[in-house]
MMTF fields as JSON, N, C-alpha, C and O atoms, coordinates in Angstrom:
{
  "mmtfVersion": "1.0.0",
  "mmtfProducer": "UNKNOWN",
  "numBonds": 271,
  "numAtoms": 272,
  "numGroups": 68,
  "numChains": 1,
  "numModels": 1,
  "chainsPerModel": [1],
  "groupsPerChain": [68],
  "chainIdList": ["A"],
  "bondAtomList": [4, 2, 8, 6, 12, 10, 16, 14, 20, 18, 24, 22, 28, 26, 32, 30, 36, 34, 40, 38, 44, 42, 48, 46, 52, 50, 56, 54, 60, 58, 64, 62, 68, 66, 72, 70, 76, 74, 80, 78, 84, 82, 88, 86, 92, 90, 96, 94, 100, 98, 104, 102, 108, 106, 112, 110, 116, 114, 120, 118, 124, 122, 128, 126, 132, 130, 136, 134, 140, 138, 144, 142, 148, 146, 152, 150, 156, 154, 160, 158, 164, 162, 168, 166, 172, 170, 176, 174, 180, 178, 184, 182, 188, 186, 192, 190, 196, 194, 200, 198, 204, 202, 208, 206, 212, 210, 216, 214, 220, 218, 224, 222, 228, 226, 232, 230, 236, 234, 240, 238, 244, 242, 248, 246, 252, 250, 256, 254, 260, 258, 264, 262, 268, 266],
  "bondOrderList": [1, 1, 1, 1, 1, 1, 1, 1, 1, 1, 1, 1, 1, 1, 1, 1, 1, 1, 1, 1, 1, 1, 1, 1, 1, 1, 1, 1, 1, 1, 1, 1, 1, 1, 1, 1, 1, 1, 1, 1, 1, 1, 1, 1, 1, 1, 1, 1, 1, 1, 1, 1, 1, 1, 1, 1, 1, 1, 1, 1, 1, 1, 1, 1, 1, 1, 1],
  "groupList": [{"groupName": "UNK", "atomNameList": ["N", "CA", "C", "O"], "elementList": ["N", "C", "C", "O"], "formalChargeList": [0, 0, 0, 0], "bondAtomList": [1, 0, 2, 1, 3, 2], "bondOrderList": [1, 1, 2], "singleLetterCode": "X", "chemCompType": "L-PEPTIDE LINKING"}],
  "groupTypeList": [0, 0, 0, 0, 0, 0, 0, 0, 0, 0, 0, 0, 0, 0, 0, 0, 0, 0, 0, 0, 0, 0, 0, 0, 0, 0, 0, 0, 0, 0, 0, 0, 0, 0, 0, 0, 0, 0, 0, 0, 0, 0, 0, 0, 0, 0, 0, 0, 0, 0, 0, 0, 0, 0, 0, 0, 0, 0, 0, 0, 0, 0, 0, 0, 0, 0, 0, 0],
  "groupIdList": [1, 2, 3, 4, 5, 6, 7, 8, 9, 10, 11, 12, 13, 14, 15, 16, 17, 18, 19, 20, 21, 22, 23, 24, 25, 26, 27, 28, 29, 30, 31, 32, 33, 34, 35, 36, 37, 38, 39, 40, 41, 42, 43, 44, 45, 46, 47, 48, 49, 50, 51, 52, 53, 54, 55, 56, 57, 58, 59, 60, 61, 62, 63, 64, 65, 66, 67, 68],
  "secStructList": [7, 7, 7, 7, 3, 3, 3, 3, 7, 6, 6, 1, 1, 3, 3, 3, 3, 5, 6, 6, 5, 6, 6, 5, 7, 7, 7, 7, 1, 1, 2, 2, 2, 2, 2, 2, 2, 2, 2, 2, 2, 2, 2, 2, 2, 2, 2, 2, 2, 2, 2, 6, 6, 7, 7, 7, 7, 7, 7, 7, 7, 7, 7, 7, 7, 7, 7, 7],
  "xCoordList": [-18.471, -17.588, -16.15, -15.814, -15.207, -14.064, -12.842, -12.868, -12.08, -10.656, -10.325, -10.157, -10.128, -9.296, -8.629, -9.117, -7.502, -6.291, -6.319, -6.519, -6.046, -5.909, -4.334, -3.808, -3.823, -2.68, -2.292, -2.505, -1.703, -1.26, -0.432, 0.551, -0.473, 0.183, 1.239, 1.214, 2.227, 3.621, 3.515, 4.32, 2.194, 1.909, 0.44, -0.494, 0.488, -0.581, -1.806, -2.625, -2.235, -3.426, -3.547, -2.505, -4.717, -4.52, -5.077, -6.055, -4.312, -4.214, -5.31, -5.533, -6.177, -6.716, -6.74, -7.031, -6.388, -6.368, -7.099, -7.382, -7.272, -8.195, -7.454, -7.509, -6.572, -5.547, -6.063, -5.321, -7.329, -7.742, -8.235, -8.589, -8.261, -8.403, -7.555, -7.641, -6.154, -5.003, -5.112, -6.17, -4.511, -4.185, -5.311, -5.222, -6.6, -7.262, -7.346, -7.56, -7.046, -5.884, -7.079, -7.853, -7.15, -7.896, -7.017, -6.111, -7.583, -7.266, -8.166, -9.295, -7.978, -8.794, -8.029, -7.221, -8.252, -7.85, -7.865, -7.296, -8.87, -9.102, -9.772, -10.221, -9.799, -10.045, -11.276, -11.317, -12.632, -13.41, -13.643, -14.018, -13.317, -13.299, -12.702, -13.271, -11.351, -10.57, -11.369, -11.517, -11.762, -13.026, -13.837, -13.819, -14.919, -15.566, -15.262, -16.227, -13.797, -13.425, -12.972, -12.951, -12.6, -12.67, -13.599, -13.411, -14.842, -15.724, -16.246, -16.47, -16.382, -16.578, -15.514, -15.721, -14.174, -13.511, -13.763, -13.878, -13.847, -13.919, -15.297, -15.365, -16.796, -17.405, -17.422, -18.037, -16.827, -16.162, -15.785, -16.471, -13.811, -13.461, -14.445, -14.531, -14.877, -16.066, -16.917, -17.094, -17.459, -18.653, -17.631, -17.884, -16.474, -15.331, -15.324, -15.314, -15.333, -14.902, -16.011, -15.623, -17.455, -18.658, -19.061, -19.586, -18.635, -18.753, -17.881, -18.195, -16.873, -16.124, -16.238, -15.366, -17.235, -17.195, -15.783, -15.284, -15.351, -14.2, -15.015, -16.033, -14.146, -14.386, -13.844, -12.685, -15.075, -14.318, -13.605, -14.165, -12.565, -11.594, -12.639, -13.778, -12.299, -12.717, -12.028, -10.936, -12.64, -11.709, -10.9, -11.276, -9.776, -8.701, -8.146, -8.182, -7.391, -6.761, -7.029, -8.179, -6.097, -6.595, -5.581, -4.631, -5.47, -5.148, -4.942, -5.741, -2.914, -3.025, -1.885, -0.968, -2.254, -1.381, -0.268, -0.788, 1.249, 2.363, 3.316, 4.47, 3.134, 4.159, 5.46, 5.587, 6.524, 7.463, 8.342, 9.464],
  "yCoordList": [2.803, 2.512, 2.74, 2.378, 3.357, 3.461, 3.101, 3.831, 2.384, 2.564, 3.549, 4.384, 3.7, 4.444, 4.535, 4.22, 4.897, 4.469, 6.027, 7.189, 5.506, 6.248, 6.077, 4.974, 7.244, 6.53, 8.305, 9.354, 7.988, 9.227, 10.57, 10.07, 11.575, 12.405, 13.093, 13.272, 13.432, 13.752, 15.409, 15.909, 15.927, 17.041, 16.471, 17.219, 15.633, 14.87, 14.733, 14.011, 15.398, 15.41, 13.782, 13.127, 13.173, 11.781, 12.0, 12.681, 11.342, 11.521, 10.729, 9.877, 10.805, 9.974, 10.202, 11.229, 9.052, 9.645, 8.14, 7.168, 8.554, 7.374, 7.484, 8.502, 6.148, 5.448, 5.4, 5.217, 5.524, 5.003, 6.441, 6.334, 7.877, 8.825, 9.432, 9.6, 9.841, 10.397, 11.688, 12.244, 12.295, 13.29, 13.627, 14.676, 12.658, 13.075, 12.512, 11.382, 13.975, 13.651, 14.424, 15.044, 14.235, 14.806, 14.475, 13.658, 15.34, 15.222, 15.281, 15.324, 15.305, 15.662, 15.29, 14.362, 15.977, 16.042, 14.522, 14.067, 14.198, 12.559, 11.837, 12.357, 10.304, 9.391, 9.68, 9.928, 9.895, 10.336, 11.623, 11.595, 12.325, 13.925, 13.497, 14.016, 12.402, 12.598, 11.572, 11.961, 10.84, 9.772, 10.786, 10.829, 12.039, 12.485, 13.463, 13.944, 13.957, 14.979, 14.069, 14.589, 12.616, 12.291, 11.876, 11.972, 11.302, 10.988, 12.197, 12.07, 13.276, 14.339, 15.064, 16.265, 14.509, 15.199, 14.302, 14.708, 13.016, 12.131, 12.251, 12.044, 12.615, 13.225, 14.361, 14.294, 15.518, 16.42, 16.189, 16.322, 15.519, 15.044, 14.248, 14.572, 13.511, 12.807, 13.428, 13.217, 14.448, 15.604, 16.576, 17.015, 16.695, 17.66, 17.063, 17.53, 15.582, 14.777, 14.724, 14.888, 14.517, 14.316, 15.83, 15.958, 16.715, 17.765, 18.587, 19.63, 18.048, 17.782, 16.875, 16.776, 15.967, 14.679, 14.172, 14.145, 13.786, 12.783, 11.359, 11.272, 10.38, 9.509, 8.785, 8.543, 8.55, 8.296, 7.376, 6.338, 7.174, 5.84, 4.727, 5.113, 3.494, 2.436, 2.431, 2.986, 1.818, 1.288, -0.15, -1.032, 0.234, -0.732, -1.383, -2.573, -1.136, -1.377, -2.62, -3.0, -3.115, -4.091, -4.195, -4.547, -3.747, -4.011, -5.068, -6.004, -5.093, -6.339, -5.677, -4.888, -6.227, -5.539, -6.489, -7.507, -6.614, -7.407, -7.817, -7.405, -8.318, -8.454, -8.266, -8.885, -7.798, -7.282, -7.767, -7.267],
  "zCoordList": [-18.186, -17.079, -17.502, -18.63, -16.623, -16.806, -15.72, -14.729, -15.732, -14.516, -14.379, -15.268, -13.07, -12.619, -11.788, -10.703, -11.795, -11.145, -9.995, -10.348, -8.594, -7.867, -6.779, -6.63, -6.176, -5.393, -5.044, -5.653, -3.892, -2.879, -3.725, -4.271, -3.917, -4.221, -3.249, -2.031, -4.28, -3.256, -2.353, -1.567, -2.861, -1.917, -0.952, -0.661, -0.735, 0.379, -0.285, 0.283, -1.664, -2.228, -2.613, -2.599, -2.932, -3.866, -5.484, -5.789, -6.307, -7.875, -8.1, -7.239, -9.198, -9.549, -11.446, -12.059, -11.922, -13.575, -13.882, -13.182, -15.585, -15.797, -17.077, -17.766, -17.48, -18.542, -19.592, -20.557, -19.792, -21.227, -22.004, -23.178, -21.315, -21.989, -20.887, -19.671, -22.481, -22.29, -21.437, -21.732, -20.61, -19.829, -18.871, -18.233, -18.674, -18.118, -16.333, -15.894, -15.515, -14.341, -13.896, -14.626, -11.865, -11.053, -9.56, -9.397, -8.641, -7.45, -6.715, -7.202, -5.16, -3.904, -2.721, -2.757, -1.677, -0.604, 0.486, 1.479, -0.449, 0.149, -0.953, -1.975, -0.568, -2.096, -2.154, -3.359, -1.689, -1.81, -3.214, -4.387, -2.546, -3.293, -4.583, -5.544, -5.003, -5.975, -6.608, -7.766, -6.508, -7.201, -7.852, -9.082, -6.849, -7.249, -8.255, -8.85, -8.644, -9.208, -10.554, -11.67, -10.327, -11.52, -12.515, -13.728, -11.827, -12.276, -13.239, -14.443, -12.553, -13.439, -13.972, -14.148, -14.339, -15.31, -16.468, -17.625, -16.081, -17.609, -18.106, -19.318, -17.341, -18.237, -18.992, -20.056, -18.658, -19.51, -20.535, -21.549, -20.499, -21.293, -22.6, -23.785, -22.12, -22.844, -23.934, -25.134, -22.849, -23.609, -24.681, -25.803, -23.889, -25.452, -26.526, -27.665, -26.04, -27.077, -28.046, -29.203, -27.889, -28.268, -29.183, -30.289, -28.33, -29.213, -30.074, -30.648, -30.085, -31.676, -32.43, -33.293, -32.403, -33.097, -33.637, -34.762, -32.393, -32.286, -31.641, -30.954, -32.154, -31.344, -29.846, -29.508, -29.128, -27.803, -27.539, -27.893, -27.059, -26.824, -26.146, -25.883, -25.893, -25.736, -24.274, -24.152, -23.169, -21.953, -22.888, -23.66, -22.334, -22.836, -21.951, -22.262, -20.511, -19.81, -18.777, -18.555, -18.273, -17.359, -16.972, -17.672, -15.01, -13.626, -13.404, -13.439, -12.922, -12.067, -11.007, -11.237, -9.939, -8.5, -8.835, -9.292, -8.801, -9.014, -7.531, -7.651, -6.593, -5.163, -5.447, -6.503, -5.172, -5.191, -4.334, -4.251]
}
């Protein structure tokens, strides 16, 4: 399991990246699609990682919404 952080992009697409493995960023046209595009970039990422025998980062992070 991993977070992931999703939120509107400034060309209407929505971002979705996941904090605990660095640079690994996705989009989609709707949160749907960008969920689904991330889900399968961090298995990628993952599988690169696996097949360089590196080790995979740990989920680290923990979400809190702050009122303003």
């Amino acid at each position: 399991m991993r977070q992931v952080i999703i939120y509107p992009g400034e060309d209407g697409y929505w971002v979705a990246e996941c904090p605990s493995l660095p640079g690994c960023i996705s989009q989609g046209k709707t949160k749907e699609e960008a969920i689904a595009n991330i889900r399968e970039a961090i298995q990628g990422y993952i599988a690169a990682l696996e097949e360089d025998h590196l080790s995979v980062p740990e989920e680290r992070f923990e979400a809190l919404v702050v009122a303003v």
